[in-house]
N, C-alpha and C positions, 0 to 999 in steps of 0.2 A: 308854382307851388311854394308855399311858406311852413317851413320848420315848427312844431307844437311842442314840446319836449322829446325831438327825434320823431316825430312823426308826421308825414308830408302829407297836411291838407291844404285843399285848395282856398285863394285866397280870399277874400269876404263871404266865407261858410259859416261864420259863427253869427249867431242870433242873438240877445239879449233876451234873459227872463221876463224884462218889462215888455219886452215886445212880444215874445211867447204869449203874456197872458191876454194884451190887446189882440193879436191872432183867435185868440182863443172865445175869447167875447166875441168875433164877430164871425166866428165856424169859418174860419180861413185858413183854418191847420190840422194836419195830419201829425201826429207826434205819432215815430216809430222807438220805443223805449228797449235799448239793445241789453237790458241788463241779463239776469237770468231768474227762470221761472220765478222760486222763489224769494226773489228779491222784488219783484214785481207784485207780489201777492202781498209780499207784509207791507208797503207802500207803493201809489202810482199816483201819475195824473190822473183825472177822470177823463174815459173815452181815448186815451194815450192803446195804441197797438202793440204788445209783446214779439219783438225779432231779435232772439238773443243775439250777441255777436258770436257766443260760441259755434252755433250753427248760421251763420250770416250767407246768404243766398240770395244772388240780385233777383233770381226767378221767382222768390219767396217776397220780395215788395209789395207791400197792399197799394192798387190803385190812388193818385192822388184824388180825383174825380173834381178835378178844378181850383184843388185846394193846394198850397205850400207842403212838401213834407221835412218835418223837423226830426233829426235823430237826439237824443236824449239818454244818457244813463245817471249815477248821485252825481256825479263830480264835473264830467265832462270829456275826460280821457277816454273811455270805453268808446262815446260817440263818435270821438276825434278819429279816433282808429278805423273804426266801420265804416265813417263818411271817406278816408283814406282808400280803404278795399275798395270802394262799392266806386269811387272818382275810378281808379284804376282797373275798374271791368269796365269802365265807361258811362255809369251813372251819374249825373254832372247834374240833378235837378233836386239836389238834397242840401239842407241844410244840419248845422246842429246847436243846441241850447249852450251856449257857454255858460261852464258854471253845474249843470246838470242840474239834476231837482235839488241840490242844496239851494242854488241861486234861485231858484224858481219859489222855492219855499219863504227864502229873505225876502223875495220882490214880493211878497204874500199871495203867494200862490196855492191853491189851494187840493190839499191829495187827502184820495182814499186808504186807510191804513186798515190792517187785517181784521176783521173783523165788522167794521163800517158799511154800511149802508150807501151806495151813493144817493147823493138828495137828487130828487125830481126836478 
């Protein structure tokens, strides 16, 4: 385990934005976005699954269904944390965004914000 600012995630868990959104182009990721409800609502990735970490539950896990799953909140911390619980129940097949959607957004990523339409 490696130290994140006091918190022990496991060691090449973090993902780059640039490679989130190549994941992303080729439907090869699950993003699970741990922030809370309404933080999810006023901005998301599109297709990105809502598991707050307030309520963080490994039995509440959506399916990969073949695909990588990537945990996600703005910054990075929130997911570092979650990926930390969920390693220590024994979930060891998660990833997460370093960076959060701020980084995702610099790497020009692109999110739905309240009120937005997702494009077809």
């Amino acid at each position: 385990m490696v130290k994140l600012n006091e918190i022990n995630v496991p060691a090449n868990s973090s993902v780059s934005a640039t490679t989130v959104r190549e994941w992303l182009a080729e439907d090869s990721i699950l993003l699970i976005d741990v922030r809370e409800p309404e933080e999810h609502a006023d901005e998301h990735i599109p297709g990105s699954v809502l598991l707050p970490l307030s309520s963080l539950n490994p039995a509440d896990l959506p399916e990969a269904k073949g695909r990588r799953r990537v945990l996600l909140c703005l910054t990075g911390k929130r997911s570092a944390i979650a990926l930390g619980r969920l390693a220590a129940e024994g979930v060891t097949d998660l990833l997460h965004l370093e960076g959060g959607l701020l980084a995702y957004k610099v790497a020009g990523g692109q999110t739905v914000e309240a009120g937005e339409a997702v494009a077809a």
